[in-house]
N, C-alpha and C positions, 0 to 999 in steps of 0.2 A: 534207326529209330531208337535201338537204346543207347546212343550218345546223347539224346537230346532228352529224352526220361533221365537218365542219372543228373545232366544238368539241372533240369526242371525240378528235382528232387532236391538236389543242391541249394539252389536258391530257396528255395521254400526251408531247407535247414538253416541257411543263413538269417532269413527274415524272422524265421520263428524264435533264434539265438537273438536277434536283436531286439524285437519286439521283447523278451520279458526281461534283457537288459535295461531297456527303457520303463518299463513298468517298474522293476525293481528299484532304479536307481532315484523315481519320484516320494519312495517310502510309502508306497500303498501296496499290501498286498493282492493277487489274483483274487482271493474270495473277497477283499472289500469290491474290489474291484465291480466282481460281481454281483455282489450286492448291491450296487448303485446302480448298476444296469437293469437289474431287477426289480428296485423299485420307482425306475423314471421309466418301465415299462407297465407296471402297474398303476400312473401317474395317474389320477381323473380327468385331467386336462392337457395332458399329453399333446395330441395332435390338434387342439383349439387356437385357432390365432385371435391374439389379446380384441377383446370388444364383439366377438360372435356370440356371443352368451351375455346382452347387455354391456352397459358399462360399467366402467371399475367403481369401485368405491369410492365416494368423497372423502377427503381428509381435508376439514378446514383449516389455513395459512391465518384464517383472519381471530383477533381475539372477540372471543362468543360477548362478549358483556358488550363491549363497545358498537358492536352489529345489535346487539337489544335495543341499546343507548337509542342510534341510528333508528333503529324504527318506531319506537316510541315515539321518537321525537317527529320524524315522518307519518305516522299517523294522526299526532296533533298537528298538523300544520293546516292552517285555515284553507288555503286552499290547494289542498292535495289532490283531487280530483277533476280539477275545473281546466278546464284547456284555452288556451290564452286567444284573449277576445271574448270568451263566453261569456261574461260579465260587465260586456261594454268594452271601449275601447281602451288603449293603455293610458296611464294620463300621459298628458304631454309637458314635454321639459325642451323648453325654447334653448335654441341656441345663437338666438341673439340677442339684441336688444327690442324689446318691444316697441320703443318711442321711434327710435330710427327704424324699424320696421314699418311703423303706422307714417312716417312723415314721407318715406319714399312711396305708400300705397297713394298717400292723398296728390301726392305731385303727379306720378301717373295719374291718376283720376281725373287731375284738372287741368292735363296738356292739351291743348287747341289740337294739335293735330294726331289725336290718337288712334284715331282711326282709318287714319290716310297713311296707304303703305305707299310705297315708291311704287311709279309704274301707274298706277289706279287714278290719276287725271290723264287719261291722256297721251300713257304713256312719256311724259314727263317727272323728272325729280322733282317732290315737293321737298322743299327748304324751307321751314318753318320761321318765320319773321315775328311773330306772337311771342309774347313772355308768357313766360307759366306765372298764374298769380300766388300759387303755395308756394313755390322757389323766392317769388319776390316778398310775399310779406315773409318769409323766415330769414332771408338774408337781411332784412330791416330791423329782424329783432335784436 
């Protein structure tokens, strides 16, 4: 029992000799030492993990004038508040041509057989033999 005490004594000499070799050799004395451990023991916020106490403080990235700018101008805007539709519908902006829109509506309109699908005499294909008469006076024109 006392081989293993003088050892145990030992090592504890050894670690304590290293230990303020290491302390020494970073250029901080024991009592700074101390002292820091002293006052990150008297910390207020010590044991608080970050956002228990609220969140942190804002610090704005953005420049303050140009965020004024931003909302000045945001506040005049005619419709700032109005949610899309409220005011009717959007206008509309074609994307084609109107004329060739209205001249394929009139030819459908005026085909003989537009209401006759396949199958619906008879179970027979109808083959339309009829001219369309808005296809023929526009190719005349």
């Amino acid at each position: 029992m006392k081989t293993s005490q003088l050892a145990l004594a030992a090592a504890f000499a050894v670690l304590a000799v290293t230990s303020a070799q290491a302390q020494q050799s970073a250029g901080r004395t024991r009592e700074a030492v101390e002292a820091e451990a002293i006052a990150a023991a008297h910390a207020p916020n010590q044991n608080v993990t970050r956002g228990s106490r609220g969140a942190d403080p804002f610090v704005s990235t953005a420049d303050a004038d140009a965020m004024y700018k931003q909302a000045v101008d945001t506040a005049h805007a005619p419709n700032q508040n109005v949610t899309r539709g409220s005011r009717g519908p959007d206008p509309f902006t074609a994307q084609r041509d109107p004329a060739q829109v209205y001249q394929e509506a009139m030819a459908t309109a005026a085909a003989p057989d537009q209401n006759v699908t396949s199958g619906s005499r008879v179970n027979s294909k109808v083959v339309s033999t009829l001219q369309n008469s808005v296809l023929q006076s526009a190719q005349g024109k």
